[in-house]
C-alpha positions as a Markdown table, in Angstrom:
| # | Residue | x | y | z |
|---|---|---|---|---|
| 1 | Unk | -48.2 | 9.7 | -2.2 |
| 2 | Unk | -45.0 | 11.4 | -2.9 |
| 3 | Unk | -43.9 | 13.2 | -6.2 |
| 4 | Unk | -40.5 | 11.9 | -5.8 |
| 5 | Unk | -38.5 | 9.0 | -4.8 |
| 6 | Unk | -34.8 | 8.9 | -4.4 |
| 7 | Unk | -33.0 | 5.6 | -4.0 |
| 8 | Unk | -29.4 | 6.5 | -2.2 |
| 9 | Unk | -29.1 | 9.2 | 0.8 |
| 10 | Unk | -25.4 | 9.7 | -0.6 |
| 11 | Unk | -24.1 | 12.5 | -1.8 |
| 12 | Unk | -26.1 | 13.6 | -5.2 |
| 13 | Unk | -29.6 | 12.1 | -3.7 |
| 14 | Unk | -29.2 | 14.4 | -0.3 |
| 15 | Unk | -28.5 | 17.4 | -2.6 |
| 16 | Unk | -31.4 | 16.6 | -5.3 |
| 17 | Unk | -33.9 | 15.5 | -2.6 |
| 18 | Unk | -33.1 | 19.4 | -0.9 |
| 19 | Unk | -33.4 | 21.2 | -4.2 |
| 20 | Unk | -36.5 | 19.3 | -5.8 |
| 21 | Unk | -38.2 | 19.9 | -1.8 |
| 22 | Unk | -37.3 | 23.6 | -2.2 |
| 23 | Unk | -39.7 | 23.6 | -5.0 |
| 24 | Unk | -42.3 | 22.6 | -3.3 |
| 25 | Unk | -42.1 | 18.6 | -4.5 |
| 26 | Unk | -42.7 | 15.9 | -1.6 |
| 27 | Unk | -39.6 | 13.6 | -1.3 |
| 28 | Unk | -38.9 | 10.1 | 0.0 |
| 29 | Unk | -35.5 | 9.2 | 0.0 |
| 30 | Unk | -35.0 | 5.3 | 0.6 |
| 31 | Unk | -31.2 | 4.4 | 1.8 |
| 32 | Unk | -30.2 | 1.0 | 2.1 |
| 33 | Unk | -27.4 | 1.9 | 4.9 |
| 34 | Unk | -28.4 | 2.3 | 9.0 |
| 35 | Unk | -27.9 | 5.8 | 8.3 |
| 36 | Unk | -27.4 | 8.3 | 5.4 |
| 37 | Unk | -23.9 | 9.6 | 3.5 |
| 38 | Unk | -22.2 | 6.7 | 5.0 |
| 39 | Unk | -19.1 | 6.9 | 1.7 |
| 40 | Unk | -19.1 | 10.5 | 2.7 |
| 41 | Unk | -18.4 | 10.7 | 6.2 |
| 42 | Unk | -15.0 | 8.0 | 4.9 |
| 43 | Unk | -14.0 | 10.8 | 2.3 |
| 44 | Unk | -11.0 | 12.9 | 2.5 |
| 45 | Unk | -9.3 | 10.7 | 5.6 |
| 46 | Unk | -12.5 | 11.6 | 7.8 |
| 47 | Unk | -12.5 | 16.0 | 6.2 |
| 48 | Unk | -13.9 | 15.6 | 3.1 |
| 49 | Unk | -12.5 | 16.9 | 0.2 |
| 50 | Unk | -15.9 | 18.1 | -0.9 |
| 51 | Unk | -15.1 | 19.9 | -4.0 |
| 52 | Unk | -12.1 | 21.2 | -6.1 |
| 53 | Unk | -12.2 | 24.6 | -7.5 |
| 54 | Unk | -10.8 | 24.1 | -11.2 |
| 55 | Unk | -13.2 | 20.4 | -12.2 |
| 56 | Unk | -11.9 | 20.5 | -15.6 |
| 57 | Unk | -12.6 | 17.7 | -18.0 |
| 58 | Unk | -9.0 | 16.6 | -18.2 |
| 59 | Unk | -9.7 | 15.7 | -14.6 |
| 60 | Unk | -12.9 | 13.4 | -15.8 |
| 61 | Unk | -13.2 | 9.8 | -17.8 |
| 62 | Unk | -16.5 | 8.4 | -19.6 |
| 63 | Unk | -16.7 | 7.0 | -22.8 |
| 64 | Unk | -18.7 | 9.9 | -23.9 |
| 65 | Unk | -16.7 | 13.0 | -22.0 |
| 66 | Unk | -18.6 | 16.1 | -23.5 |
| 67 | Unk | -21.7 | 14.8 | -21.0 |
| 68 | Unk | -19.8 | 15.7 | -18.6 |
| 69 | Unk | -18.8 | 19.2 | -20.1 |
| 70 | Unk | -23.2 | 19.7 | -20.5 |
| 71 | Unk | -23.4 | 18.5 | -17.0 |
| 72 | Unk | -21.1 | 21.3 | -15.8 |
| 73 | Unk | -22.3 | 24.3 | -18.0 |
| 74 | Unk | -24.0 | 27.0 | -15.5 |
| 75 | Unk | -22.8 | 24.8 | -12.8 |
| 76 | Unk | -19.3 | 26.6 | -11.9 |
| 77 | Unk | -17.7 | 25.8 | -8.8 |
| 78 | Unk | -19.5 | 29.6 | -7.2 |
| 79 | Unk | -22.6 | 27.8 | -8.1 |
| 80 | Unk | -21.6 | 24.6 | -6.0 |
| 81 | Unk | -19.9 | 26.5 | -3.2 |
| 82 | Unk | -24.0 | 28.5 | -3.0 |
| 83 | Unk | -25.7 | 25.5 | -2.7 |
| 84 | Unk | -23.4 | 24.8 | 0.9 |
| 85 | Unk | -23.5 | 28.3 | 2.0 |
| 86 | Unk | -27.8 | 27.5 | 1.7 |
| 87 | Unk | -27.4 | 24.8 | 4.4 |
| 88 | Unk | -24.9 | 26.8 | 6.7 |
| 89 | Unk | -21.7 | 24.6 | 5.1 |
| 90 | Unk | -18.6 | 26.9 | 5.4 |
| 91 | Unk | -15.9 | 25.9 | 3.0 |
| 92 | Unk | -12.2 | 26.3 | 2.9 |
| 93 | Unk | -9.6 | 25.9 | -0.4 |
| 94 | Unk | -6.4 | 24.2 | 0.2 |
| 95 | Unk | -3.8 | 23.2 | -2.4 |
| 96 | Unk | -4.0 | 21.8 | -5.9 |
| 97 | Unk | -7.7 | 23.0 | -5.5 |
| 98 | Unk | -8.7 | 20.9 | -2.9 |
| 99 | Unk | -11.8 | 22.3 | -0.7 |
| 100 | Unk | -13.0 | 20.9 | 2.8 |
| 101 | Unk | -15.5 | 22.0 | 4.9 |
| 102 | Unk | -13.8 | 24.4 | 7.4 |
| 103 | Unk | -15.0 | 22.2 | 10.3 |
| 104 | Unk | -12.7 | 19.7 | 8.4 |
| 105 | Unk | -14.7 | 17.2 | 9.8 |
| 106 | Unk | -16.9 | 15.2 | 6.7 |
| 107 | Unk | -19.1 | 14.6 | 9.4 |
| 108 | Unk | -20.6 | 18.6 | 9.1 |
| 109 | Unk | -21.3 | 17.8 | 5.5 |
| 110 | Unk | -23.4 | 14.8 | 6.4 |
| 111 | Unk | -25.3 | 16.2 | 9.2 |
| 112 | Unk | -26.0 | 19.3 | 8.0 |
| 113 | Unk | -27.3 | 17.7 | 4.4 |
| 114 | Unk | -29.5 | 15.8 | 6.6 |
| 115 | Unk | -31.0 | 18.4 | 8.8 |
| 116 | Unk | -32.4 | 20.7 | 5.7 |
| 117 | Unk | -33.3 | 17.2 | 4.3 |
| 118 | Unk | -35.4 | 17.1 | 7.6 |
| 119 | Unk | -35.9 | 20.7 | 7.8 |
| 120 | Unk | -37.9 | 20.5 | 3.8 |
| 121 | Unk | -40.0 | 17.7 | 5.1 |
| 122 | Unk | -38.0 | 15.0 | 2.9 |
| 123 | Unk | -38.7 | 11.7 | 4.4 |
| 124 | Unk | -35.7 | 9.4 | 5.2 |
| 125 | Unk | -35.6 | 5.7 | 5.5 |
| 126 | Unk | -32.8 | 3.9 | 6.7 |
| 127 | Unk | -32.2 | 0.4 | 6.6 |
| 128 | Unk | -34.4 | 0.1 | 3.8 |
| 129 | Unk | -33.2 | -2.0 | 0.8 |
| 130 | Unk | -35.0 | -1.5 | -2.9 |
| 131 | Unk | -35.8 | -4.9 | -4.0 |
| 132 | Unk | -37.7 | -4.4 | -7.5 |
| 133 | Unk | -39.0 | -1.4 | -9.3 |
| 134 | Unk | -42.0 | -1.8 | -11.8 |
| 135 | Unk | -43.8 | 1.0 | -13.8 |
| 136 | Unk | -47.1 | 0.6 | -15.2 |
| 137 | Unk | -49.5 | 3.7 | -16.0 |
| 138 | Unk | -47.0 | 6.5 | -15.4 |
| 139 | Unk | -46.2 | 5.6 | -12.2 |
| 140 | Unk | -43.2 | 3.4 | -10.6 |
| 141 | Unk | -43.6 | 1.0 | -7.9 |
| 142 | Unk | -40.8 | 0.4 | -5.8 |
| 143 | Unk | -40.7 | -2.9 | -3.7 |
| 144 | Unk | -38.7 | -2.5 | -0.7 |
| 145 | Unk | -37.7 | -4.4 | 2.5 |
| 146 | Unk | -40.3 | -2.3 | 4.2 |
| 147 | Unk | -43.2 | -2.7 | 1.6 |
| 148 | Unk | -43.8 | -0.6 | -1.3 |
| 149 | Unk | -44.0 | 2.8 | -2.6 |
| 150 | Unk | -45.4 | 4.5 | -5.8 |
| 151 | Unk | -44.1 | 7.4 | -7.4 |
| 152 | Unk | -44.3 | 9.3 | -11.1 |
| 153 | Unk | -40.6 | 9.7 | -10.8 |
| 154 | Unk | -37.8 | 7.9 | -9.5 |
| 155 | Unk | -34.6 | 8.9 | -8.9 |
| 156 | Unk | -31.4 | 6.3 | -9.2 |
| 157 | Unk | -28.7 | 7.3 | -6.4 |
| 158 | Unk | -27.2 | 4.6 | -5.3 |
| 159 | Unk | -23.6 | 4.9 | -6.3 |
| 160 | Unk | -21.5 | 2.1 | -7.6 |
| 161 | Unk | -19.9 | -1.2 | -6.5 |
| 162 | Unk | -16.5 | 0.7 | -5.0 |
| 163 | Unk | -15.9 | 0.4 | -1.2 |
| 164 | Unk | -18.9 | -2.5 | -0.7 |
| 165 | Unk | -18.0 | -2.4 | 3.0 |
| 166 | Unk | -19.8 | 1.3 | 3.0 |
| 167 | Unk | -22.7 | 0.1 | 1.0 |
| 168 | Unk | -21.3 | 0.0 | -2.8 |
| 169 | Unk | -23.5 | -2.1 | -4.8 |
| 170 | Unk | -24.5 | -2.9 | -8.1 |
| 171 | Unk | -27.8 | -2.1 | -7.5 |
| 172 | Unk | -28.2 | 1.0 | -9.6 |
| 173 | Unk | -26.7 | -0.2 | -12.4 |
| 174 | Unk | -28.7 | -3.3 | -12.3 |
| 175 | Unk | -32.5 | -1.2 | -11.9 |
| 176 | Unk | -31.0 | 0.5 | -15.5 |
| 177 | Unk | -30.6 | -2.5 | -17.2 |
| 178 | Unk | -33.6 | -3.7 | -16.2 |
| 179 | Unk | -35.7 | -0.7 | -18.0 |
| 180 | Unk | -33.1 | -1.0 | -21.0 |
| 181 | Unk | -30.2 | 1.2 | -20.5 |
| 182 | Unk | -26.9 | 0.0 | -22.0 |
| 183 | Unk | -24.0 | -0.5 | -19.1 |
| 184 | Unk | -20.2 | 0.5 | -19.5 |
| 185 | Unk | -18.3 | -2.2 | -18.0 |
| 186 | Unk | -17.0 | -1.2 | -14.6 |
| 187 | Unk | -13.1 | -1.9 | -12.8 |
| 188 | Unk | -12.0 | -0.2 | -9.7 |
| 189 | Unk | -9.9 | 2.7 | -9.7 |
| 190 | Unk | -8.3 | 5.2 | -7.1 |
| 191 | Unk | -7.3 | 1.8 | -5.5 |
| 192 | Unk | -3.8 | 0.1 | -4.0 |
| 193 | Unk | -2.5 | -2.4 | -6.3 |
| 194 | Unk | -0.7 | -5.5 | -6.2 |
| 195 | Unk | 2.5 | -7.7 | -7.0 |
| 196 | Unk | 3.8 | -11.2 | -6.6 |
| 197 | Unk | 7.7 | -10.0 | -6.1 |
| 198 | Unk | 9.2 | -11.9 | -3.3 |
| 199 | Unk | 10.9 | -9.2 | -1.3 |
| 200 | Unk | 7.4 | -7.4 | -0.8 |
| 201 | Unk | 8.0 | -8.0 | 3.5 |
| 202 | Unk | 11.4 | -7.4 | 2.7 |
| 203 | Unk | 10.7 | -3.6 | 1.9 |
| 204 | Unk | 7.1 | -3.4 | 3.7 |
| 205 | Unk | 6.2 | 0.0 | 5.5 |
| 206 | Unk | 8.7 | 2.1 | 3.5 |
| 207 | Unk | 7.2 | 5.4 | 2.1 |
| 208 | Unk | 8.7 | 7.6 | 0.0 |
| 209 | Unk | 8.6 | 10.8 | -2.0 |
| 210 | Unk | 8.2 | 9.7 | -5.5 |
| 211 | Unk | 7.8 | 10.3 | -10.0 |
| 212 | Unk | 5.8 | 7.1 | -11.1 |
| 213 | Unk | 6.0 | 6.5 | -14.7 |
| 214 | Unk | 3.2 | 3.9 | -16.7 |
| 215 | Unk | 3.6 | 3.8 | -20.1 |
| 216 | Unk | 0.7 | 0.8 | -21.5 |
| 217 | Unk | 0.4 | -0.2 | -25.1 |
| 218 | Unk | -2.8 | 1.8 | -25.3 |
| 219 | Unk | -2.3 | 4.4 | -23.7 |
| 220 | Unk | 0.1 | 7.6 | -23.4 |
| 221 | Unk | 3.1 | 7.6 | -21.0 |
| 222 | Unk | 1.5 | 9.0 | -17.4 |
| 223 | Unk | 4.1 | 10.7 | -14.8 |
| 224 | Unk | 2.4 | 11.0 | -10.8 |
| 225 | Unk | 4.1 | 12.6 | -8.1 |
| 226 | Unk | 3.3 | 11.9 | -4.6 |
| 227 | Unk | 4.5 | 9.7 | -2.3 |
| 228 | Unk | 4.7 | 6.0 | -2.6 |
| 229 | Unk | 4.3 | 3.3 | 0.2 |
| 230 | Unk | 5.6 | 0.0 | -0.3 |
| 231 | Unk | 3.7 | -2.7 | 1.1 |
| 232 | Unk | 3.1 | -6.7 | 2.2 |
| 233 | Unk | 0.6 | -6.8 | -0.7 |
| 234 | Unk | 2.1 | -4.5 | -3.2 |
| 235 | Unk | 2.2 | -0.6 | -3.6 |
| 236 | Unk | -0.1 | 2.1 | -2.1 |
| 237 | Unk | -0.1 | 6.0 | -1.8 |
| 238 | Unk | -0.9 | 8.8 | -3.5 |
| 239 | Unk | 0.8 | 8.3 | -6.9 |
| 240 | Unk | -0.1 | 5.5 | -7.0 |
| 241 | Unk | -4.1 | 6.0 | -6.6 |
| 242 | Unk | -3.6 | 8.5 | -9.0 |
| 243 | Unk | -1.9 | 6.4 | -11.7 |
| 244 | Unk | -4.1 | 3.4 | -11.0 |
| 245 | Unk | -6.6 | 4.1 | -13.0 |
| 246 | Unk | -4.6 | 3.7 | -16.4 |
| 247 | Unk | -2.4 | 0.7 | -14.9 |
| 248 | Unk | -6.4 | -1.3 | -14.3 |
| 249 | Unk | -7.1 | -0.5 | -17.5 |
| 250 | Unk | -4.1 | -1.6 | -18.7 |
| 251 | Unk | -4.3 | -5.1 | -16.5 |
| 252 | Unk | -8.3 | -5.8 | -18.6 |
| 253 | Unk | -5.7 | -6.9 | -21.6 |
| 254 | Unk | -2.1 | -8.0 | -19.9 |
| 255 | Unk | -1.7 | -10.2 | -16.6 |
| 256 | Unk | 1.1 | -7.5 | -15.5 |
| 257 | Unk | 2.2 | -4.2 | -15.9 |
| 258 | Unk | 5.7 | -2.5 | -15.2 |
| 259 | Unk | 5.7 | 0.6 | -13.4 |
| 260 | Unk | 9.2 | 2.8 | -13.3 |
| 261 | Unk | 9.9 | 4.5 | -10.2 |
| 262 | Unk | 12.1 | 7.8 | -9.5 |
| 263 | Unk | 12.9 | 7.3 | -5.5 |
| 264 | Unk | 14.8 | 10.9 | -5.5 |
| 265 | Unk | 12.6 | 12.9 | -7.8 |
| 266 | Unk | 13.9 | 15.9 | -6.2 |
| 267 | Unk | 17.5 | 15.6 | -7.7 |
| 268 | Unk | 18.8 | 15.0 | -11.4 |
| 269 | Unk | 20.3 | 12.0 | -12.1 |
| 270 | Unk | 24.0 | 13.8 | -12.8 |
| 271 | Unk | 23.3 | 15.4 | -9.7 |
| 272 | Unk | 22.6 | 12.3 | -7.7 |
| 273 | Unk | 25.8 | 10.9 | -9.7 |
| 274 | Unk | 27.9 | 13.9 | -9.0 |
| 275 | Unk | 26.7 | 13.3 | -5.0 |
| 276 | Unk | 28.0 | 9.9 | -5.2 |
| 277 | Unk | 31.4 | 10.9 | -6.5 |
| 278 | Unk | 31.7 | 13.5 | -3.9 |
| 279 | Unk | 31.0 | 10.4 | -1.3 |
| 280 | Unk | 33.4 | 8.5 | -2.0 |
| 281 | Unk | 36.5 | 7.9 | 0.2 |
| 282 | Unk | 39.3 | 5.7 | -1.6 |
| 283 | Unk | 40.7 | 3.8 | 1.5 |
| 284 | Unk | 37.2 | 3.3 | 3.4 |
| 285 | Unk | 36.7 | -0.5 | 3.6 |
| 286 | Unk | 32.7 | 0.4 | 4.0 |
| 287 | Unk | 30.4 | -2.2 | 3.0 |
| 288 | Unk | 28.8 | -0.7 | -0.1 |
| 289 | Unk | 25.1 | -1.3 | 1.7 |
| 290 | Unk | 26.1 | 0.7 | 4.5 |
| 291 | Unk | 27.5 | 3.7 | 2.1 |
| 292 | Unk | 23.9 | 3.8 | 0.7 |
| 293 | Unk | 22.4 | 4.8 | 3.9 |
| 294 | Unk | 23.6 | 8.0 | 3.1 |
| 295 | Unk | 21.5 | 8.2 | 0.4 |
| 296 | Unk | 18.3 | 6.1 | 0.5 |
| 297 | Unk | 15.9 | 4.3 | 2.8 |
| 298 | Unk | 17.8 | 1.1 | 4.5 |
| 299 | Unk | 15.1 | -1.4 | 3.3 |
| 300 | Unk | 15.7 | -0.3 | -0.4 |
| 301 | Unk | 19.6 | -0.8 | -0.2 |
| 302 | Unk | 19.3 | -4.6 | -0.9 |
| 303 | Unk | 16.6 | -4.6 | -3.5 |
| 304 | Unk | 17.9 | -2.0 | -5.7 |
| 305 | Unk | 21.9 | -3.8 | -5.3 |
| 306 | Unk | 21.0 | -7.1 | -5.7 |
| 307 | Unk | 20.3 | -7.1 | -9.4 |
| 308 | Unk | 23.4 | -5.2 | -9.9 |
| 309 | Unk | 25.1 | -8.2 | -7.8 |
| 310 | Unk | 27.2 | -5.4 | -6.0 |
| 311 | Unk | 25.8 | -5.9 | -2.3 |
| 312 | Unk | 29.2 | -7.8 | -1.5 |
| 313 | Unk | 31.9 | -4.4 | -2.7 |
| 314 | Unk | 33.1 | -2.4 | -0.4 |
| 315 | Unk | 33.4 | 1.8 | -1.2 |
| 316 | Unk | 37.0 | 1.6 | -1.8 |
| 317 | Unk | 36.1 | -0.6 | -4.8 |
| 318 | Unk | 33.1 | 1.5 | -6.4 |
| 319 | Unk | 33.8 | 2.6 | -10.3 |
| 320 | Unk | 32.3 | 4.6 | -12.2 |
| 321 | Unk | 30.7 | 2.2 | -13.8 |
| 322 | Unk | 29.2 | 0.9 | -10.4 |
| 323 | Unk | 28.1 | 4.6 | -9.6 |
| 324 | Unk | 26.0 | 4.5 | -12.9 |
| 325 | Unk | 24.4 | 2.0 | -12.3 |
| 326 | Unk | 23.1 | 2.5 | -8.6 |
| 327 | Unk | 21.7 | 5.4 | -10.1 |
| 328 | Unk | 20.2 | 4.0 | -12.7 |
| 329 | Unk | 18.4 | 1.8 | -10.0 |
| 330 | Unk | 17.2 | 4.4 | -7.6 |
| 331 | Unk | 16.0 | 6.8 | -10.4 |
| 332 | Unk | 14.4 | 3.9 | -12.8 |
| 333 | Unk | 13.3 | 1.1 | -9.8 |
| 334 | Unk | 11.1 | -1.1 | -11.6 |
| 335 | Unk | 7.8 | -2.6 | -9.8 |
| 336 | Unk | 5.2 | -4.7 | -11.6 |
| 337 | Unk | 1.9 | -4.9 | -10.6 |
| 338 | Unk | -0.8 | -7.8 | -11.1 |
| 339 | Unk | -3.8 | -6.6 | -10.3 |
| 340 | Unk | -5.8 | -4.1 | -7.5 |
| 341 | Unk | -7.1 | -4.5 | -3.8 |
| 342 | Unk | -10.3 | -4.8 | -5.7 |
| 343 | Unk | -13.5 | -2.7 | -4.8 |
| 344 | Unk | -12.7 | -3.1 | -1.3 |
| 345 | Unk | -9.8 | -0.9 | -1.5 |
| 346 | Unk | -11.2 | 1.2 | -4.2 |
| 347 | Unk | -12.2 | 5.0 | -3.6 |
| 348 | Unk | -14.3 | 4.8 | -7.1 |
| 349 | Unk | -15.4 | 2.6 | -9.8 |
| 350 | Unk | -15.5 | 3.1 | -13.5 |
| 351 | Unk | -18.4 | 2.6 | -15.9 |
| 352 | Unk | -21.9 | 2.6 | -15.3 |
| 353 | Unk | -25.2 | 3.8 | -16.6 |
| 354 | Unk | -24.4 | 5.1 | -20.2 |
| 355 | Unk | -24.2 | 8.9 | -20.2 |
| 356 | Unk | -25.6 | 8.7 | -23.7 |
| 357 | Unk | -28.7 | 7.6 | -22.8 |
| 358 | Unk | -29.5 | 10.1 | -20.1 |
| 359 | Unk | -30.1 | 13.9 | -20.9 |
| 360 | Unk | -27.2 | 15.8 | -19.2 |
| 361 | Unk | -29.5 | 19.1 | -18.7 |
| 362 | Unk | -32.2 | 17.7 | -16.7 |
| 363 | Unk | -30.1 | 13.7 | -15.6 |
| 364 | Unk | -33.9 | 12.2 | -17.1 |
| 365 | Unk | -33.3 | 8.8 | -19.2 |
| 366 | Unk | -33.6 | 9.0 | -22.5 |
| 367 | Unk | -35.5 | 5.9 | -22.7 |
| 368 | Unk | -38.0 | 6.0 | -19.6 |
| 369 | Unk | -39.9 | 8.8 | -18.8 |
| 370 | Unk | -39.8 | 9.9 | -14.9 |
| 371 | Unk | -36.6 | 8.1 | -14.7 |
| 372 | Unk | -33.2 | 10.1 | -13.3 |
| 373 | Unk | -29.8 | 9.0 | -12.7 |
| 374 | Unk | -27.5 | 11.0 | -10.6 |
| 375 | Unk | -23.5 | 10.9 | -9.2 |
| 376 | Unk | -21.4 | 7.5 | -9.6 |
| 377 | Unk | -24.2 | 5.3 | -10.9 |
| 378 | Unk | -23.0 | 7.0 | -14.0 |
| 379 | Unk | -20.4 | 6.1 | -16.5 |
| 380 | Unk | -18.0 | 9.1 | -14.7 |
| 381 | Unk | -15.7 | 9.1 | -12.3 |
| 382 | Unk | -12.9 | 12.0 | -12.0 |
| 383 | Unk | -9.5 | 11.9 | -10.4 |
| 384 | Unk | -8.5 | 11.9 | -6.5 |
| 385 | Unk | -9.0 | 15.7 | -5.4 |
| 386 | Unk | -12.5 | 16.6 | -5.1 |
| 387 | Unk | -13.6 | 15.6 | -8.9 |
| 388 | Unk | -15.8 | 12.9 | -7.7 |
| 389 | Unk | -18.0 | 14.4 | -5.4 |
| 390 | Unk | -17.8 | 17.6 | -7.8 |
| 391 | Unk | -19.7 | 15.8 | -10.1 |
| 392 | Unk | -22.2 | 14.1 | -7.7 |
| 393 | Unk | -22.9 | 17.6 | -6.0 |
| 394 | Unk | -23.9 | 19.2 | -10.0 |
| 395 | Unk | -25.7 | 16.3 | -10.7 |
| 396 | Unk | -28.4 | 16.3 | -7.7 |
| 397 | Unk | -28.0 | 19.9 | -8.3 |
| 398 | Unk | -29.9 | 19.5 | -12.1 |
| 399 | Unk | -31.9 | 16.6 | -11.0 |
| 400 | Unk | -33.1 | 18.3 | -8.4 |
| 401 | Unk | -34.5 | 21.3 | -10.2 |
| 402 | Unk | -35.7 | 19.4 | -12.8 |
| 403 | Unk | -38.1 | 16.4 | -11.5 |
């Protein structure tokens, strides 16, 4: 008989399964993967961006965001940083608040969250998928591919439907609904999206240092900087994960959305235009495509000339007027995007379990005694840079004192 049963061996149901066994509670955590932290160990390119040191709620999106201010109170990122140092988890801060574990390897995060799991007595069972959870008489039954296990609480940790190819399913959300809870509709986010322009192979495998600008009809207008990588599908990089999220809520109304990019964010537009002057030689019979070179990446010569119809004038015969426009071009290039690589591609996904039916001191439902909800499952997800896993991390923390 155990007093506990976790569903997910991710991130939040390592961390509560560790702090509800430290109070003495016995633990089985049931993970539907061969082994556990599976999303984890993919995190951060392979180092994990664990945490971030500032997870303020700008950084944050529910449809009920002071949950996630409760969730956070007396959980500062000291608190957080404790918990590691208790398992023998070194960390190490980097820029824009970013923190790794200093073996930057997420591998140390996942083994060593398994060996106190191990080291409290917390059983683990891999390769075990949840089928169908009853409760009758204070206590849940959970039907799993290995038989069945009964338990006065239960503990939903199963993430979300992002990256299915690491185990995101809809399971979690699904066990909610069946004992009543109301569920936010989900999309992906943090995710590469995609176009149907024709000169995608055209500019394929370019990268560049860019300002993306999304302005929707519901929404304010959002500047990203980052770099920006063109592909055969569409457009990936940082700036654009981070400016996905309001360009897929966008796409739920509108079959396409424009997105302006700055190629040379670095330099003014007078400045760039002041360049160009400079450039110019009056007798050079230079193609005006081979000029350009001097200034941007080959493959974007001919996509950013061609509606300007001046891929055919020579340097000798650039105006003014052709100098305005070119920079109009590089500084406002216009992409629009039609949709996302999907869950597949997708580092998070939105909605879930609503937050106003679970109690943000203790992660308990609201509507089912003995019944917790902890990390993604929920309807929060954070922006790239150690939000998400911030959250997951706080949340096993209070579940795990308080089953």
């Amino acid at each position: 008989m155990f007093n506990i049963v976790i569903v997910g061996a991710g991130a939040s149901g390592m961390v509560t399964a560790i702090v509800a066994s430290r109070q003495g509670k016995k633990v089985l955590l049931l993970e539907k993967n061969n082994k556990v932290g599976k999303k984890l160990l993919a995190t951060g390119n392979g180092k994990c961006n664990i945490l971030n040191q500032r997870p303020t709620l700008e950084h944050f999106y529910s449809q009920h965001p002071l949950f996630v201010a409760s969730v956070f109170k007396d959980y500062s990122y000291y608190e957080v940083k404790q918990f590691f140092r208790s398992i023998g988890l070194e960390l190490v801060e980097a820029k824009e608040g970013k923190v790794f574990p200093m073996s930057l390897q997420a591998s140390s995060v996942v083994e060593l969250l398994e060996a106190e799991c191990e080291q409290l007595g917390v059983k683990i069972l891999c390769d075990t998928l949840v089928e169908k959870i009853t409760y009758k008489k204070n206590q849940y039954t959970i039907h799993h591919t290995k038989g069945r296990v009964e338990s006065p609480t239960l503990v939903i940790a199963t993430g979300h439907v992002s990256a299915p190819q690491l185990g995101g399913v809809l399971d979690g959300v699904n066990f909610a609904k069946s004992f009543g809870h109301k569920i936010v509709k989900d999309f992906p986010t943090l995710v590469q999206l995609t176009s149907s322009r024709k000169d995608l192979k055209q500019i394929a495998g370019v990268k560049v240092e860019s300002r993306v600008t999304f302005k929707g009809k519901s929404s304010k207008t959002i500047h990203k900087y980052g770099d920006v990588l063109f592909t055969s599908y569409g457009i990936s990089g940082l700036a654009i994960l981070d400016i996905s999220r309001a360009v897929m809520k966008e796409l739920i109304h509108t079959p396409k959305v424009t997105l302006t990019i700055d190629l040379m964010p670095k330099i003014s537009e007078a400045q760039l235009l002041s360049l160009m002057k400079k450039s110019l030689r009056k007798k050079s019979e230079k193609p005006v495509p081979l000029w350009l070179q001097g200034f941007i990446h080959k493959k974007l010569i001919s996509v950013v000339l061609k509606p300007l119809k001046l891929e055919d004038l020579v340097e000798s015969k650039i105006k003014i007027e052709h100098l305005e426009k070119i920079v109009k071009a590089i500084k406002e290039f216009e992409f629009v995007v039609n949709g996302s690589r999907g869950y597949k591609g997708a580092e998070v996904a939105t909605g879930g379990v609503d937050v106003k039916e679970v109690n943000p001191k203790t992660m308990e439902s609201k509507k089912q005694k003995g019944l917790y909800f902890t990390g993604e499952v929920l309807d929060v997800d954070g922006d790239r840079g150690g939000f998400n896993l911030y959250f997951a991390w706080v949340c096993g923390l209070r579940a795990g004192k308080s089953v």
